[in-house]
C-alpha positions, 0 to 999 in steps of 0.5 A, a space after each residue: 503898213 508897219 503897225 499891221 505887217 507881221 514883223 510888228 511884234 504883237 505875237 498875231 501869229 500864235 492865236 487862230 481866233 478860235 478857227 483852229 476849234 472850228 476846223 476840229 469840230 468840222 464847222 470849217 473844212 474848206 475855201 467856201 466854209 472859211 470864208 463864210 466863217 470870215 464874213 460873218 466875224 468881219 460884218 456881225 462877230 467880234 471883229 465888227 465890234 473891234 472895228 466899232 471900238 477902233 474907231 472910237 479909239 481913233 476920236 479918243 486917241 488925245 484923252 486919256 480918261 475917255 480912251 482908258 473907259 473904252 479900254 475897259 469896255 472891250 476887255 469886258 466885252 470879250 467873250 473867253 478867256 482865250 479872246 481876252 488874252 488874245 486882244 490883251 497880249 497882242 495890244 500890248 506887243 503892239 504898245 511895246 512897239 509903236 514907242 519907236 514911233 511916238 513919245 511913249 507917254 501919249 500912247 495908252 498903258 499896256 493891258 490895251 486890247 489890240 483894237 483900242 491901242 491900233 485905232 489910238 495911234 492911227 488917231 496920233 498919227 492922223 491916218 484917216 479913220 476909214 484906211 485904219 480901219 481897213 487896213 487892221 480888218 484886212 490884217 486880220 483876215 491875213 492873219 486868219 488866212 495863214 492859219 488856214 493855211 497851218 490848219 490844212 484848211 485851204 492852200 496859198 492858192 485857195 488863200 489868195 483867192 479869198 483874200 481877193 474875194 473878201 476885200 469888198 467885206 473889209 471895205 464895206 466894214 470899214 467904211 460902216 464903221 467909221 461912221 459907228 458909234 458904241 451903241 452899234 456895239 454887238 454880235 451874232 455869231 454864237 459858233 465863235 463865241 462856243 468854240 472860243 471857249 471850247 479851244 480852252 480845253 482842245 488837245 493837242 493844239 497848234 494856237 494860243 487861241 
């Protein structure tokens, strides 16, 4: 609950994940579009391939060679230059850190995407495979959630009740990715992808990402 609350300083707060480029081209304008758009990131975009490489991180989290191997994969597999700097930055913030926690020289170097460097202390630190992975899915949903809610998209009402209502997704994934290895790696969620990329050149602009 630590690691993943918004006093932690991974910087989560300045990147919207491409929704700020989604709410502008008008593919999410409301409570039902966004949690379509948060469903399907969750179960079949960039967030299901997170969960996969967390998950991995987690088995990996005491050798080094394996888990910086991993590491390289989820930055290669990044899809923009937004998204790479969104996972790089806030896993390094989370590194920086998690040191309070840990002899500093277990943890893996900073340049870690978020996902691997979660899921390798989750692993340190014996948390169960299956909660790591719910409770990084459902941070990032409240994360989505208030820029949502910055966007003009849905109000705290409308948040709350999505935040309700997408719990199940959250363990549904999690539960399916606990159990996945690196060949479940991959996505279906080309809209995401396009307006990762378009929000590079969006103006004027409230997130990072």
């Amino acid at each position: 609950m630590s690691w993943l609350s918004p006093v932690f300083p991974t910087g989560g707060y300045a990147y919207s994940g491409a929704l700020e480029q989604a709410a502008a081209d008008g593919i999410v304008t409301d409570t039902a579009t966004l949690e379509a758009w948060l469903r399907a990131l969750i179960a079949a975009g960039p967030q299901w391939n997170d969960a996969v490489f967390f998950a991995e991180s987690w088995r990996q989290a005491k050798t080094p060679e394996q888990l910086a191997a991993t590491a390289e994969l989820a930055r290669a597999m990044t899809g923009s230059a937004e998204r790479h700097r969104e996972t790089v930055d806030q896993g390094t913030g989370f590194l920086e850190a998690a040191a309070n926690w840990f002899d500093e020289a277990v943890l893996p170097p900073r340049g870690t995407p978020l996902c691997v460097a979660v899921g390798a202390a989750c692993g340190r630190d014996h948390i169960p495979l299956a909660d790591g992975l719910a409770a990084f899915l459902h941070a990032f949903v409240a994360n989505q959630l208030q820029v949502a809610i910055r966007l003009s998209v849905t109000g705290q009402r409308g948040a709350a009740k999505l935040l309700a209502a997408l719990e199940p997704t959250i363990a549904e994934t999690a539960n399916r990715a606990a159990s996945s290895t690196l060949d479940d790696l991959g996505s279906a969620t080309i809209l995401a992808d396009i307006a990762a990329m378009k929000h590079e050149t969006l103006e004027p602009r409230l997130f990072l990402s």
